[in-house]
C-alpha positions as CSV (number, residue, x, y, z in Angstrom):
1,X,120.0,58.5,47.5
2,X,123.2,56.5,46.9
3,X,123.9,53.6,49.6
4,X,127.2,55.0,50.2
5,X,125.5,58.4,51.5
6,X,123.1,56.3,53.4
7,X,125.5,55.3,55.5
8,X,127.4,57.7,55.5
9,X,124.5,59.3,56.8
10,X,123.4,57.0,59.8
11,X,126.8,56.7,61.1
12,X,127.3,60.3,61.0
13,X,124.1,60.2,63.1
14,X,125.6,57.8,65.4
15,X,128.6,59.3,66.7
16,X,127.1,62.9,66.9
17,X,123.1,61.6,68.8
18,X,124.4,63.0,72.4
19,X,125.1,66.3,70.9
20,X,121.4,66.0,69.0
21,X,119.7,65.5,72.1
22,X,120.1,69.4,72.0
23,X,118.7,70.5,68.8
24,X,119.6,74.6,68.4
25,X,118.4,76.3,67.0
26,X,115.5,74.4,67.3
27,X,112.8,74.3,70.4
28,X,111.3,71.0,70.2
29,X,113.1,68.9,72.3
30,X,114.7,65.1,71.4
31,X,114.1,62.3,73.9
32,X,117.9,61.2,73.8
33,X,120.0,63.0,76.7
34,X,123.3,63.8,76.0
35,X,124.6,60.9,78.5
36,X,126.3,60.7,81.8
37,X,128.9,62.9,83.0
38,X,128.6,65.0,80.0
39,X,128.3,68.9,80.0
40,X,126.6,70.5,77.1
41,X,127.0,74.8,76.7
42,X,124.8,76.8,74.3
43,X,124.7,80.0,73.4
44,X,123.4,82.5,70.9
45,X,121.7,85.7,69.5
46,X,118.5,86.3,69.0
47,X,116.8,89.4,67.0
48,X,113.1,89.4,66.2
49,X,111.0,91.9,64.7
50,X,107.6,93.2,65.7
51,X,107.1,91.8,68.7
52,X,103.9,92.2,70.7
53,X,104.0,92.2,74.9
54,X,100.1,92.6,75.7
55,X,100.3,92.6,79.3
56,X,102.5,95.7,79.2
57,X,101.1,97.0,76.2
58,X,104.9,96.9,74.7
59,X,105.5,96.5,70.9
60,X,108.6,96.8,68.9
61,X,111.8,94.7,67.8
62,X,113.8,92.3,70.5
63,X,117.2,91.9,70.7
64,X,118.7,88.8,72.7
65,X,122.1,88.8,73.8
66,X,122.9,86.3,74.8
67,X,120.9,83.4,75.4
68,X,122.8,80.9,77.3
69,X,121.9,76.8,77.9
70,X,123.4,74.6,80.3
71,X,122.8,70.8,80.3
72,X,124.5,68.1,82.7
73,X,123.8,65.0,82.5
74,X,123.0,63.6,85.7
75,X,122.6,59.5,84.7
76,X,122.7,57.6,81.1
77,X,118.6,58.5,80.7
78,X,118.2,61.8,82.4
79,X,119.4,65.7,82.2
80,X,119.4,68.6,84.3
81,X,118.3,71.8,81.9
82,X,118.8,75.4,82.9
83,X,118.2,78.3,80.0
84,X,118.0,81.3,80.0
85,X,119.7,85.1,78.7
86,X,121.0,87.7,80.3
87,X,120.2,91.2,78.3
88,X,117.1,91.1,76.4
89,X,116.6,94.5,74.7
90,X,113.1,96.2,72.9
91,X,113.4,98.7,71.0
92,X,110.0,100.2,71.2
93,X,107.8,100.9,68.3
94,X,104.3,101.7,69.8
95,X,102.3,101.2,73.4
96,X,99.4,100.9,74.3
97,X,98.5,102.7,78.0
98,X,95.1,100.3,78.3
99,X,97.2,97.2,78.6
100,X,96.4,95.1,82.0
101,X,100.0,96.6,83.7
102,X,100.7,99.5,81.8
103,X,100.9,101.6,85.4
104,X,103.4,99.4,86.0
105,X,106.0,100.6,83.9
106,X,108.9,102.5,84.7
107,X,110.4,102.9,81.1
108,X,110.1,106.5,79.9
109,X,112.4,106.1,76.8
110,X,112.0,104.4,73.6
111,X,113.7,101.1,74.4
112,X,113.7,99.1,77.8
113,X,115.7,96.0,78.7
114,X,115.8,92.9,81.1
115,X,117.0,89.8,81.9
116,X,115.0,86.8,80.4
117,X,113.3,84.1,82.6
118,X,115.0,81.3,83.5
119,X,113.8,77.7,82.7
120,X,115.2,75.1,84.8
121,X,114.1,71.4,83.5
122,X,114.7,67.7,83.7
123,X,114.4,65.2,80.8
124,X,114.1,61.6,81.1
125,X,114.3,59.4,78.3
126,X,111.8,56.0,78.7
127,X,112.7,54.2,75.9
128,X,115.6,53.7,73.7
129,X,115.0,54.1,69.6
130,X,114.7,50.4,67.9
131,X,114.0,49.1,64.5
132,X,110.5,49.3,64.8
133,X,110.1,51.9,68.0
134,X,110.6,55.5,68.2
135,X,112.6,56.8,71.2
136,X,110.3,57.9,74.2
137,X,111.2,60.4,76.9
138,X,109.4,63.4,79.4
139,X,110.4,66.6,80.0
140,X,109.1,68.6,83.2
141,X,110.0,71.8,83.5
142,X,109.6,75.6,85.3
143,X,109.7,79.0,84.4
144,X,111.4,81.2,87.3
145,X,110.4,85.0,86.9
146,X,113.3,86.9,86.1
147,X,111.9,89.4,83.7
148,X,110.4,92.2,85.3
149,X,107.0,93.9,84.5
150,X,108.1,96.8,85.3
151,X,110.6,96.4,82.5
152,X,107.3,95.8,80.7
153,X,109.0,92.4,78.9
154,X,108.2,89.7,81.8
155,X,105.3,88.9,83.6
156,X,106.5,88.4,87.1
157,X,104.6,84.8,87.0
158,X,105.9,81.2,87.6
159,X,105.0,78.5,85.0
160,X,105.0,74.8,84.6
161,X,105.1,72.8,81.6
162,X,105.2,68.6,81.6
163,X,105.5,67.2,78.1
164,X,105.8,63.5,76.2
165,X,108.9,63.7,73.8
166,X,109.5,61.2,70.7
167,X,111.3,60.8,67.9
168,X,112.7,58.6,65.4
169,X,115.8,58.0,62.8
170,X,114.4,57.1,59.3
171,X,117.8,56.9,56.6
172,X,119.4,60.3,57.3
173,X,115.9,62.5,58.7
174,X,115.7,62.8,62.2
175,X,112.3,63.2,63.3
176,X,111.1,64.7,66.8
177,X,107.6,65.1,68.0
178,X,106.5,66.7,71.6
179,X,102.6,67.1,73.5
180,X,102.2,68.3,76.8
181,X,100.6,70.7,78.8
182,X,101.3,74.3,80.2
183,X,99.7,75.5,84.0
184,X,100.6,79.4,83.2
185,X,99.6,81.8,86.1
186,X,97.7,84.6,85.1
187,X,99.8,87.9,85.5
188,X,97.0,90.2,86.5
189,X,95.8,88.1,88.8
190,X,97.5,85.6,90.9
191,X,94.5,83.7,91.7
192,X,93.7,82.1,88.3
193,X,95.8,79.9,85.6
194,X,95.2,79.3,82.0
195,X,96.4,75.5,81.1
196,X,97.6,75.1,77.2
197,X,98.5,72.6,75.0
198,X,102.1,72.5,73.9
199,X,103.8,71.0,70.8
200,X,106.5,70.6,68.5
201,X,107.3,68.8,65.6
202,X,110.9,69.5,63.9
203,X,112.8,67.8,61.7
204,X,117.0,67.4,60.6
205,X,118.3,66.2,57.4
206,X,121.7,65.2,57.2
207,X,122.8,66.4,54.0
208,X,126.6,66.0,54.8
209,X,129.0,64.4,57.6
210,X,129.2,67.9,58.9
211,X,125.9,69.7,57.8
212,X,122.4,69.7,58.4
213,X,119.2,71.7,57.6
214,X,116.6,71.4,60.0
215,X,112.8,72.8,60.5
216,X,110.3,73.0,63.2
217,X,106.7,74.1,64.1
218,X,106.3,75.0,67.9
219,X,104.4,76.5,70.3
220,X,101.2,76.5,72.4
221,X,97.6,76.4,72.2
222,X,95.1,78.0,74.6
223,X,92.4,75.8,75.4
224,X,90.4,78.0,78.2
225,X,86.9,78.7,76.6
226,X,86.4,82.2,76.0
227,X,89.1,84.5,76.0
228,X,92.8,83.9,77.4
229,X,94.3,85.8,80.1
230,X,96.6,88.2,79.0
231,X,99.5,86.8,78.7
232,X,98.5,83.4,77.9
233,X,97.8,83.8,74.9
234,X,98.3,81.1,71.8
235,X,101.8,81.3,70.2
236,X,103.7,79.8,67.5
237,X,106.9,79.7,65.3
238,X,107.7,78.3,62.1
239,X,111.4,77.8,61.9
240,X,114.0,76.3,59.0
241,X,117.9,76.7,59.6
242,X,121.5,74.8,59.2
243,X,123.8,73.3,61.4
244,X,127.4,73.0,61.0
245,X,129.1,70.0,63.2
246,X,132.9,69.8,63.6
247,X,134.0,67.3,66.6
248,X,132.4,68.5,70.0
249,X,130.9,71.8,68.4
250,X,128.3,72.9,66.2
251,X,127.2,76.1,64.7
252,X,124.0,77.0,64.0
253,X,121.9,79.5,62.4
254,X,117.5,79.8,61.4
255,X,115.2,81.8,60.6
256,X,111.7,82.3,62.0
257,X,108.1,83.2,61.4
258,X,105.5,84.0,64.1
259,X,102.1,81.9,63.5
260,X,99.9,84.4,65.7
261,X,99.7,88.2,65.8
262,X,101.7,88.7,68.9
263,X,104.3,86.6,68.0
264,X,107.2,88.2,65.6
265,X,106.3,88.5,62.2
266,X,110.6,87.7,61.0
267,X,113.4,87.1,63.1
268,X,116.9,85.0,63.4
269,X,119.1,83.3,65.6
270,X,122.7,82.2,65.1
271,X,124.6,80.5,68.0
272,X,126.7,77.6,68.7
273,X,126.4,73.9,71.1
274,X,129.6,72.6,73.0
275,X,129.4,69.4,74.5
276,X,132.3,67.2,76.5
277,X,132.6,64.7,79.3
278,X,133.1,67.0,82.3
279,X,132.9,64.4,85.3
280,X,132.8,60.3,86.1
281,X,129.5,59.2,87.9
282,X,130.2,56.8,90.6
């Protein structure tokens, strides 16, 4: 690597962070916020194959459209995040009647469709990257229950999920790592919870001023001895993509692999990240 593209590199990196403190296509999230008085808009389609719902007892392939992201910053070290889609679409494959809420259901065709829970969220960054000292930040979030069981693709259940978030600029790789935890309310019964580990490490290599390919391993881990509720299960992706930056926008584009056998075996998402100063903090 020449020193010319080093540089090149880190202050490419520079003048674009607030817009990486939203990484899509990628989940794992950066402990920079995209700083105050700025609005970020996100936005995408998402199509995954095989997908298994075990609560329902739906299988088949998912269609997204769209999935929308909305991130204000509220101060110079803190965001408000809301996420979420509006048409989710399954194109059913198989079912299985024994599932936990299969009575439930009132689709009789071969495809059935919902909204998609929202996620409403606020990250604080702790510590700003040095030399020697990777940025530090939190994230606390909720899941709202949008999706309907009876739709057979939600679970009618509110979730929680707290997380550590850090990360770290070495030459022109960004690094991100995030650990936390997940209180997720059993769907069959609202008297119980299953808490999981969550994590994600992703990276982005700047392999241009305008272009980068970025990576990522995320998802959670069920830590309840015995079985999980349904539901609660363990999930993963692995994911590897681009992104394409030209001033306030970027374009992106991945594709993805699940890690357990509910999760999609293949899928893709392609969307775009818009990001300007919308108001003036007093």
């Amino acid at each position: 690597m020449t020193p010319r593209f080093v540089l090149a590199a880190v202050c490419w990196l520079a003048v674009v962070s607030p817009v990486l403190a939203q990484q899509r296509p990628l989940a794992t999230e950066d402990p920079e916020t995209i700083g105050a008085g700025r609005l970020l808009i996100e936005g995408g389609v998402d199509a995954a194959h095989d997908v298994s719902y075990p609560v329902s007892g739906l299988k088949g392939n998912l269609w997204r459209v769209p999935t929308i992201g909305v991130s204000v910053g509220i101060s110079s070290i803190a965001e408000l995040q809301i996420d979420g889609g509006l048409y989710d679409s399954l194109s059913i494959t198989s079912r299985n009647p024994g599932a936990p809420l299969a009575s439930l259901l009132t689709v009789t065709g071969d495809s059935t469709h919902s909204f998609e829970d929202t996620i409403i969220a606020t990250k604080i960054r702790l510590l700003s990257e040095s030399t020697g000292r990777p940025a530090i930040g939190v994230r606390f979030a909720t899941k709202l229950p949008n999706a309907t069981n009876e739709s057979g693709l939600g679970l009618d259940s509110t979730d929680f999920f707290a997380s550590l978030l850090g990360a770290k600029t070495v030459e022109s790789i960004r690094v991100v790592a995030n650990i936390g935890v997940g209180i997720l309310a059993d769907p069959t019964n609202g008297n119980r919870q299953n808490d999981v580990l969550t994590y994600g490490l992703s990276f982005a290599r700047a392999m241009t001023q305008h272009t980068e390919v970025v990576g990522e391993l995320n998802g959670r881990l069920s830590v309840r001895e015995g079985d999980p509720f349904p539901g609660t299960e363990s999930r993963g992706l692995l994911k590897l993509g681009g992104r394409y930056t030209q001033g306030p926008v970027r374009f992106d584009a991945a594709v993805f692999l699940g890690l357990t056998t509910i999760d999609p075996t293949i899928g893709f998402t392609v969307g775009f990240t818009y990001v300007f100063n919308a108001f003036t903090l007093p």
